[in-house]
N, C-alpha and C positions, 0 to 999 in steps of 0.2 A: 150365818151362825146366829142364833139368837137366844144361845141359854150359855152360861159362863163356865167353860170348860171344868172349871174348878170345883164349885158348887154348888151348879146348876140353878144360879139365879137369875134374872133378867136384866137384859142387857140395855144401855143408855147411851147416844151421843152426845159428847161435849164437841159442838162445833167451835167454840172460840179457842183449844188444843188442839182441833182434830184426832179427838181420841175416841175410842169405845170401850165402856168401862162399866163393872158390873155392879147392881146397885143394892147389892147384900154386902160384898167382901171387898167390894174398891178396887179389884185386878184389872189393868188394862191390858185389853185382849187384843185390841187393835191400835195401831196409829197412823197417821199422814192420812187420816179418812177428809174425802174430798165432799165440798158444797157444792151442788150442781145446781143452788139457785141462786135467785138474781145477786146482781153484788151489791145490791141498794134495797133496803127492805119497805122503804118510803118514797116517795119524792116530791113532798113535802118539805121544803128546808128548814122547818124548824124542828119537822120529824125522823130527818135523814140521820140514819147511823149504817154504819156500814159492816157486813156480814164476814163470818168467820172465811179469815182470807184463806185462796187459792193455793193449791200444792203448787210451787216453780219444782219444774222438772228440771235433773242438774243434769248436766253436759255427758257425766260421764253412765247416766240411765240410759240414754240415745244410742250410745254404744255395744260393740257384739261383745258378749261374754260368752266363758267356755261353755256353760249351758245351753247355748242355742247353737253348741256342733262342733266338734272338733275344724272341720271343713273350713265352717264360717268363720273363725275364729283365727285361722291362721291365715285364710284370705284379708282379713280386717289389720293383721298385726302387718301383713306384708304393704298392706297400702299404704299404712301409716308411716313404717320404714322409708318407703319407696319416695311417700310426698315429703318427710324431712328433709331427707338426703337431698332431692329436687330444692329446694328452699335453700339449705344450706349451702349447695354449689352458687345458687345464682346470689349468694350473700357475697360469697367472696370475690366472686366475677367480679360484681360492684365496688366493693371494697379496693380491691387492685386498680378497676378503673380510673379511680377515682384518683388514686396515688399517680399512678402514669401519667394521668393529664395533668396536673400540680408541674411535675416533673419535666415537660415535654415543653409547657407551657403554651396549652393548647386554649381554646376559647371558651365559653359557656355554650355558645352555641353547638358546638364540635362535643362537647360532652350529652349535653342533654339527646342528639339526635344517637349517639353510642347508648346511650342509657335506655332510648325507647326501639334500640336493633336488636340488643341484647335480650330483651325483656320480650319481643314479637319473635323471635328465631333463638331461642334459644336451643329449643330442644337441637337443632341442626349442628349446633356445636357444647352442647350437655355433656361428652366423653373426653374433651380434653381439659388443659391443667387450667384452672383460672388464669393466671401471668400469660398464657397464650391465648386465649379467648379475648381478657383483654387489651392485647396489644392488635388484634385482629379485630377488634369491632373502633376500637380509636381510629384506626389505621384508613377501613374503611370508611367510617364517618367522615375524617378529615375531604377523603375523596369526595363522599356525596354531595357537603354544604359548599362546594368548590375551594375547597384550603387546602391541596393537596399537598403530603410531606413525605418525605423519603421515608420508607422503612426501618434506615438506620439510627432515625429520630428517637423510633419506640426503643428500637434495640438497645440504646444505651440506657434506657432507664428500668429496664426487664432484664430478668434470665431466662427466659422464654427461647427456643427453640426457632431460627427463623421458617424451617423448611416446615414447621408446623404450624405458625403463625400463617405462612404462604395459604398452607389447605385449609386454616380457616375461615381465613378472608374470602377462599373461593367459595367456599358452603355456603357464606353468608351473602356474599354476590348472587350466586344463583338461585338461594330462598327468596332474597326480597328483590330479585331482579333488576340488582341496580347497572344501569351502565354505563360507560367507559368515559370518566371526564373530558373534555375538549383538550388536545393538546397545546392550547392557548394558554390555561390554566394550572400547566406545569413552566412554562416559558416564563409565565410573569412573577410565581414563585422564586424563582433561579435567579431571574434577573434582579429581583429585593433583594435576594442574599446577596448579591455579590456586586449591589450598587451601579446599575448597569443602567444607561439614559433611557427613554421609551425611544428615539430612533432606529436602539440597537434591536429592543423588543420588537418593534414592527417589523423590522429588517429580517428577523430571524422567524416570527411568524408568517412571512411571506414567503420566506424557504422553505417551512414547515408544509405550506401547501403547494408549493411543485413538487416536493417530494411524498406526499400521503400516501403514494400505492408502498412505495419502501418501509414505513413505519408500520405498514400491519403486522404484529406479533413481535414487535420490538420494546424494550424498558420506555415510557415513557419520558423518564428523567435523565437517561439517557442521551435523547433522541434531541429533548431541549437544549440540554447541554451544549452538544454539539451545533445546533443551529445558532446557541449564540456565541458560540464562537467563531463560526464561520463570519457570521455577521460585524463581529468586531472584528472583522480584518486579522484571526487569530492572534489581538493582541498579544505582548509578551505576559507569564506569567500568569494570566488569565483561565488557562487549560486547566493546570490544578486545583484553580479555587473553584470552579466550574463541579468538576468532576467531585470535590468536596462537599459542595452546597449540594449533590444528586445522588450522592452514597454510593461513588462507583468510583471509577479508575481514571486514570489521566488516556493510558492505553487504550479503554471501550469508548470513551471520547473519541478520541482521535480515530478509531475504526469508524464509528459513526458517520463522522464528518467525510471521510471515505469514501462513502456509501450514497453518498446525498451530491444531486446536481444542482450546480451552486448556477 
């Protein structure tokens, strides 16, 4: 354009506005006119002043408007939908996590490694409720850093679903392919709980390995259990606190012990 819609006078840039404006009647025809030269018009320091600054382009120019398509437009608005909601969920994941371990009275270390399973796998468990997601990623953590805790630990401080906590503990096992802690590592758990000397621990970890073809596809906590009680000579009164400290039964104990060649 170079004559002033209005009346038809010649047109002028004021770069220090970024405007274009007509130099009969004063009408600004244009704005946000951009300087495509240097941004130093000296360099000189005693000569140096600095040129009509730059257009910042704002966040929301970048974006699709309905002008460039119906199409485009509802793809744009779905994605943005789509990444809130993604953001949102893994907000409250954390937020719950965070409560549960408080609650459980689990370590920093045990949190932080839940914190970066969540955030690596998430998508694998993105469909269920936060309260179970995070009592499944605590749960697993506690397993991986070797601080392994019963289920029942999480349970009481959630309303989370166990049989769905179950499936998503398995999701996240098999994304980041963690595996199966040593059964040493539930034995010396049990045994803190329920105050029990390291003779009895050894005693019961060496039962644990005559019996290892019997514990494939068995409770872990379980399995402990019973070892240390065999080992204690099935002290009195011992069975239930056992079965206690493992989030099971006096009965799956005592079947365990069953099962196992002493």
């Amino acid at each position: 354009m170079d004559k002033c819609p209005a009346c038809g006078g010649s047109l002028t840039t004021d770069w220090e506005r970024g405007e274009v404006v007509c130099t009969q009647c004063g009408q600004v025809v244009a704005e946000a006119a951009v300087d495509v030269g240097p941004e130093w018009r000296a360099f000189e320091k005693e000569e140096r002043a600095r040129a009509a600054p730059l257009k910042l382009v704002a966040k929301t120019d970048l974006g699709v408007r309905l002008e460039h398509g119906t199409r485009w437009y509802m793809l744009a608005k779905l994605h943005r939908a789509v990444l809130h909601g993604w953001e949102s969920r893994l907000t409250a994941v954390l937020t719950e996590l965070k409560r549960v371990k408080e609650c459980v009275g689990l370590s920093k270390h045990v949190a932080e490694t839940a914190e970066s399973l969540v955030k690596k796998y998430f998508d694998a468990v993105a469909g269920l409720p936060p309260e179970v997601v995070a009592v499944a990623v605590l749960w697993t953590a506690a397993k991986a850093v070797g601080a392994p805790r019963p289920l029942g630990d999480f349970l009481k401080c959630s309303k989370a679903d166990e049989g769905r906590v179950r499936k998503a503990a398995w999701r996240l096992k098999e994304e980041a392919r963690l595996g199966r802690r040593p059964i040493e590592d539930y034995v010396k758990t049990l045994a803190a709980r329920v105050n029990l000397p390291a003779s009895v621990v050894k005693a019961a970890v060496e039962l644990l390995k005559k019996n290892r073809r019997l514990l494939s596809g068995k409770n872990p906590w379980v399995s402990a259990a019973a070892a240390l009680w065999l080992a204690s000579l099935k002290k009195l009164g011992l069975l239930k606190r056992l079965a206690e400290a493992a989030g099971s039964t006096p009965e799956s104990v005592r079947n365990a012990a069953k099962r196992m060649r002493v």
